[in-house]
C-alpha positions as CSV (number, residue, x, y, z in Angstrom):
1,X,27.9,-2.1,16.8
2,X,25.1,-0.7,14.9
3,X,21.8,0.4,16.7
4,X,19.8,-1.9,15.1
5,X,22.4,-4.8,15.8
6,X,21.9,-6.9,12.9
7,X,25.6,-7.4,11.8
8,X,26.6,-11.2,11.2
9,X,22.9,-12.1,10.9
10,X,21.0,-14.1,8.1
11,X,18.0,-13.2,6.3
12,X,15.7,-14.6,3.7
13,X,14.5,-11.6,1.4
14,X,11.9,-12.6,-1.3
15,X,10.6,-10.3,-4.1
16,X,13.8,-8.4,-5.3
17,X,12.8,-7.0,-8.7
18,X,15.0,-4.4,-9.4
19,X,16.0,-1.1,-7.8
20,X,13.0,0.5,-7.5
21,X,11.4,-2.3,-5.5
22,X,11.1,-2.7,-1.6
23,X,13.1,-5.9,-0.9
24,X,16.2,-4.1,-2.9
25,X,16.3,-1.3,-0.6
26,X,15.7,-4.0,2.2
27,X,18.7,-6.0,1.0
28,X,21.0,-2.5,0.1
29,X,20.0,-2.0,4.2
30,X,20.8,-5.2,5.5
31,X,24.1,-4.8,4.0
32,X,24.6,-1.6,5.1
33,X,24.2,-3.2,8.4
34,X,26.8,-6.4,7.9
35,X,23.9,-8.8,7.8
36,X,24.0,-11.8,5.4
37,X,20.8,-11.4,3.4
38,X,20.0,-14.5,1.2
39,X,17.2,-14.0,-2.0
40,X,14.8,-15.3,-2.7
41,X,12.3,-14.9,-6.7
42,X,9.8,-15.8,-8.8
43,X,12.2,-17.6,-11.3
44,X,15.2,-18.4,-12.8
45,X,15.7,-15.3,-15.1
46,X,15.1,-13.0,-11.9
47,X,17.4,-14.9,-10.0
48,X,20.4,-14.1,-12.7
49,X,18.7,-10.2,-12.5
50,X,19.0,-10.5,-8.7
51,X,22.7,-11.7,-8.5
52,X,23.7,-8.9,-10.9
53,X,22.3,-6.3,-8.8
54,X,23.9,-7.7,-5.8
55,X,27.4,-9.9,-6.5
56,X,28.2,-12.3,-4.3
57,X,24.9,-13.3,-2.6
58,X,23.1,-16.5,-2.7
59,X,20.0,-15.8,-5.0
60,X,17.3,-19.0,-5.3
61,X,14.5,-18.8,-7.8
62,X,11.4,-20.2,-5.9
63,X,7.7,-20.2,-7.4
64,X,5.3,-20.1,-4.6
65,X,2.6,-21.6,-6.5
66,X,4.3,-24.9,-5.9
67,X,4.6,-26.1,-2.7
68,X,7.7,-28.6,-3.9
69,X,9.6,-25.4,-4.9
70,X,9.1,-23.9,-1.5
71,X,10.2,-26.8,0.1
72,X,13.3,-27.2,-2.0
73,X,14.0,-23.7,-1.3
74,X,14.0,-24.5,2.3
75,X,16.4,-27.0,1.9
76,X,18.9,-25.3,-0.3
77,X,19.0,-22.4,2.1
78,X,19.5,-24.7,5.1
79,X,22.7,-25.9,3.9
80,X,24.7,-22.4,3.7
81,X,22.2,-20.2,5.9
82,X,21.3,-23.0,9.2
83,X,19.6,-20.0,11.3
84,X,17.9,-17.2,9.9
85,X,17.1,-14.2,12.3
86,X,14.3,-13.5,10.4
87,X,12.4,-13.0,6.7
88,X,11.2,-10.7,4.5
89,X,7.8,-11.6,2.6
90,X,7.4,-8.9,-0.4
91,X,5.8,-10.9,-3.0
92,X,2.8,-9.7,-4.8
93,X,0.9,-10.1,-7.9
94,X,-2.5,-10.0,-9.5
95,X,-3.1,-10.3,-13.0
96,X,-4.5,-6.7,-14.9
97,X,-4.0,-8.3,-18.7
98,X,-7.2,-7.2,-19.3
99,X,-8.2,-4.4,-17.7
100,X,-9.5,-3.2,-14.2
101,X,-12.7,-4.9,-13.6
102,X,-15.3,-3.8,-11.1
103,X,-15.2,-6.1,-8.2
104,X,-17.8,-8.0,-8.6
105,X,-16.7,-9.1,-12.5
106,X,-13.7,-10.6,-10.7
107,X,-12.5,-14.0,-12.2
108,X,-12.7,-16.5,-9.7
109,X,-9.1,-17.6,-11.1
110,X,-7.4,-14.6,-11.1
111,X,-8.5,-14.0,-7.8
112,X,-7.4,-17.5,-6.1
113,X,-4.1,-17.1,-7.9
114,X,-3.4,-13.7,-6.6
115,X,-4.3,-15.0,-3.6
116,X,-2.1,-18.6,-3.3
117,X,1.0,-15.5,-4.3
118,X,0.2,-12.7,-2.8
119,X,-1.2,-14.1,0.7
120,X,-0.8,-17.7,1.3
121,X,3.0,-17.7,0.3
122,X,3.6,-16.1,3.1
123,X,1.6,-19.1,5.5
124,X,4.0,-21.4,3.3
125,X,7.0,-19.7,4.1
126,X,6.9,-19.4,7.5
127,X,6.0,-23.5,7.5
128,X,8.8,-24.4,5.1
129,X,10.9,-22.2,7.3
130,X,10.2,-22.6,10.8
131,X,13.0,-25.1,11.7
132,X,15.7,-22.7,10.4
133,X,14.2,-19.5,12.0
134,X,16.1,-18.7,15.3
135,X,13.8,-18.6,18.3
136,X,13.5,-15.1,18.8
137,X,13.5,-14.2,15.1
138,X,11.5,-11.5,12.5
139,X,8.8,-12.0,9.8
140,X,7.6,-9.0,8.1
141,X,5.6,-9.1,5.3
142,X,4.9,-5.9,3.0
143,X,1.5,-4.4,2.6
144,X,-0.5,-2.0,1.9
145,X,-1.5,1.1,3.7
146,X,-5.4,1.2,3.0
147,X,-7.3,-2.3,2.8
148,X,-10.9,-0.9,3.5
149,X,-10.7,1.7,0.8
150,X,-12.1,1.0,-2.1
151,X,-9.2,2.1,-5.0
152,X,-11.2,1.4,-8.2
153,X,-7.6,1.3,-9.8
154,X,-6.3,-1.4,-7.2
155,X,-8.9,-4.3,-8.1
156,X,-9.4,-7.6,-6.1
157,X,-5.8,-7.0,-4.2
158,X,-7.2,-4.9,-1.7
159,X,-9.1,-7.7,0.4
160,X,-6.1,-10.4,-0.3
161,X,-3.8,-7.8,1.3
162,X,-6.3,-7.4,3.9
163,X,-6.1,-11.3,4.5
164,X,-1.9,-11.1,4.4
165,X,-2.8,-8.8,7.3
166,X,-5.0,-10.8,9.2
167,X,-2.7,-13.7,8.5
168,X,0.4,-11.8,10.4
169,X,-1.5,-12.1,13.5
170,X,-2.6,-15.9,13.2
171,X,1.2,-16.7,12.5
172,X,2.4,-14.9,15.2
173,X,-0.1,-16.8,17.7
174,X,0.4,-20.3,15.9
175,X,4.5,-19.6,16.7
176,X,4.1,-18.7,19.9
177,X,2.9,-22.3,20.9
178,X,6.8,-22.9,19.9
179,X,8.6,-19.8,20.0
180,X,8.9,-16.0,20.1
181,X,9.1,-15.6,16.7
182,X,7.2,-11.5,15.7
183,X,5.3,-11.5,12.5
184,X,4.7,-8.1,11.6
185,X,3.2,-6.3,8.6
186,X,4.4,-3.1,6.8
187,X,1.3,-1.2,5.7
188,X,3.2,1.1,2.9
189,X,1.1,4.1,1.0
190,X,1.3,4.8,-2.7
191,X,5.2,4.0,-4.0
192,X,6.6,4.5,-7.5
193,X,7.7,1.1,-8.4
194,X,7.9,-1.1,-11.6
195,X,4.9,-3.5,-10.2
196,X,3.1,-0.2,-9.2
197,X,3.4,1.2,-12.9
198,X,1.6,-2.2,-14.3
199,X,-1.7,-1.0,-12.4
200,X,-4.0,0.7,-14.8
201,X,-4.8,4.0,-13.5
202,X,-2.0,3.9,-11.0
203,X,-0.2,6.7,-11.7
204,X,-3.0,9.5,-11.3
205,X,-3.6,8.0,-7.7
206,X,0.0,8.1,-7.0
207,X,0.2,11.9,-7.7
208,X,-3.1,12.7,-5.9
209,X,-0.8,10.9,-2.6
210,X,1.5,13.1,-3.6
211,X,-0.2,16.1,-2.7
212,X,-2.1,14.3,0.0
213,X,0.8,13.8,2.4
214,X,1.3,16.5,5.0
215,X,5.3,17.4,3.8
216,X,3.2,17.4,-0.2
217,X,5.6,14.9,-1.1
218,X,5.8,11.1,-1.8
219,X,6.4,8.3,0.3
220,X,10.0,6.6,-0.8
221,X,10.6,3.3,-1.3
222,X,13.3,3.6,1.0
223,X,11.6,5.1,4.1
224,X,9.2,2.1,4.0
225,X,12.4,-0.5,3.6
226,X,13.8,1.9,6.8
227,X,10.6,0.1,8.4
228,X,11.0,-3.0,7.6
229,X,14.9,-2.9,9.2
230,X,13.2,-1.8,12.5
231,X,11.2,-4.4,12.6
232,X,13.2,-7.8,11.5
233,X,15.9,-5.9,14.7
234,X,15.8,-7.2,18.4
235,X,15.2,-3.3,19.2
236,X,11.5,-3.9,18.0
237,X,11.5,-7.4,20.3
238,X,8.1,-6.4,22.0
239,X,6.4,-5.5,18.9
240,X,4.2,-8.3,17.6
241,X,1.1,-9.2,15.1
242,X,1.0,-6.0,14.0
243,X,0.2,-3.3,11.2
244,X,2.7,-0.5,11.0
245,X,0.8,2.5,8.3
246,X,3.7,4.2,6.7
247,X,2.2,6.6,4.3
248,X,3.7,10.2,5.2
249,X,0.7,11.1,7.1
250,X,-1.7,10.7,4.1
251,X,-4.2,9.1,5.4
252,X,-5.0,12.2,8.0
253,X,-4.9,14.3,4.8
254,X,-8.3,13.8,2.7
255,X,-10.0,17.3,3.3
256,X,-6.5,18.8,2.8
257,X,-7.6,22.3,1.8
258,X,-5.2,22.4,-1.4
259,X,-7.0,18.9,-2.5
260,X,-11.0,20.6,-1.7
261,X,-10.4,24.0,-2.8
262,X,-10.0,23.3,-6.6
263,X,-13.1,20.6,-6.3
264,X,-15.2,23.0,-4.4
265,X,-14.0,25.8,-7.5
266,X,-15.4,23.4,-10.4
267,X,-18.8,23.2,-8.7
């Protein structure tokens, strides 16, 4: 048996893009680990890209803009999967079609809609969910490592992932009236993924966290779906409504003196 003991177990994993993203590195783990994950995306044509990357496993499209489609979700997972040990939430999306606006030009629409995705799909999960979820089960939602910094390039998703964080710990206390079900949040820094690339201006913060990090190298997409592992096991049972920063030590970085010196030179 494994160290993290999660052979034979089922999981829901949403969000599985492609190989860059989180949840494929989450699923690629869980295998690793003789778990039974089960997938769950946006729509039908990622569905057929999800059960080509992994043969064999059950992939449901779900849009969580529509409560009906969650709740059918629920359902059709039920019937194959009757207990899940846990779930990963790793959905996300805001829409950059024009441009990065400053803040206060935000759209009111764009804004609710990122929200209803990026933060209150995870409230609807857990709720269309919490009948299958076994009593000492695993939610773990993926977040970001920074919610209080104002990243020009990031928009409006910097407070909604600061409400998916706030959210973990109002799930976990709302379950405990029921159960011991942990809802916790991985808080990852800057990762080079295909919904990272769409971000205008993305890729020059990306490579300043590059040299920000104490080993001067990027966080990988895999260390933070490492996390994630740790934290849908029972050998992370006493950890609960928390944020877990994984961001290579960045954030003790700023006045790193290879990132002042050359700004001290231009003055």
């Amino acid at each position: 048996m494994s160290f993290l003991g999660l052979e034979g177990k089922s999981f829901l994993v949403t969000g599985v893009a492609n190989r860059k993203s989180v949840a494929y590195h989450v699923v690629r783990g869980l295998l690793d680990e003789g778990a039974a994950p089960v997938l769950a995306v946006r729509d039908a044509a990622a569905a057929e890209t999800a059960r080509k990357l992994f043969p064999g496993l059950d992939a449901h499209a779900c849009d969580v803009e529509r409560e009906g489609e969650i709740a059918a979700l629920a359902d059709r997972v039920r019937e194959r999967h009757p207990l899940l040990q846990g779930m990963v939430h790793s959905i996300a999306f805001a829409r950059y079609g024009d441009g990065v606006k400053p803040f206060h030009e935000t759209p009111r629409a764009d804004f609710l809609q990122a929200v209803d995705i990026s933060m209150f799909s995870l409230v609807a999960l857990a709720n269309a969910f919490k009948g299958s979820l076994a009593r000492d089960g695993s939610v773990v939602t993926v977040s970001i490592s920074h919610t209080a910094m104002a990243s020009e390039s990031y928009g409006y998703m910097a407070p909604i992932k600061a409400a998916l964080d706030s959210s973990v710990a109002f799930l976990a206390k709302s379950f405990s009236r029921f159960s011991e079900v942990r809802f916790n949040a991985v808080n990852a820094g800057l990762l080079k993924t295909s919904a990272s690339a769409g971000i205008p201006g993305y890729l020059e913060n990306y490579l300043f966290a590059e040299k920000a990090t104490l080993r001067k190298r990027p966080l990988e997409t895999g260390e933070v779906a490492n996390l994630v592992l740790f934290l849908l096991s029972q050998r992370s049972s006493g950890v609960n409504a928390q944020r877990h920063v994984i961001d290579a030590g960045m954030s003790v970085n700023f006045f790193d003196r290879e990132i002042v010196s050359p700004v001290v030179a231009v003055k």
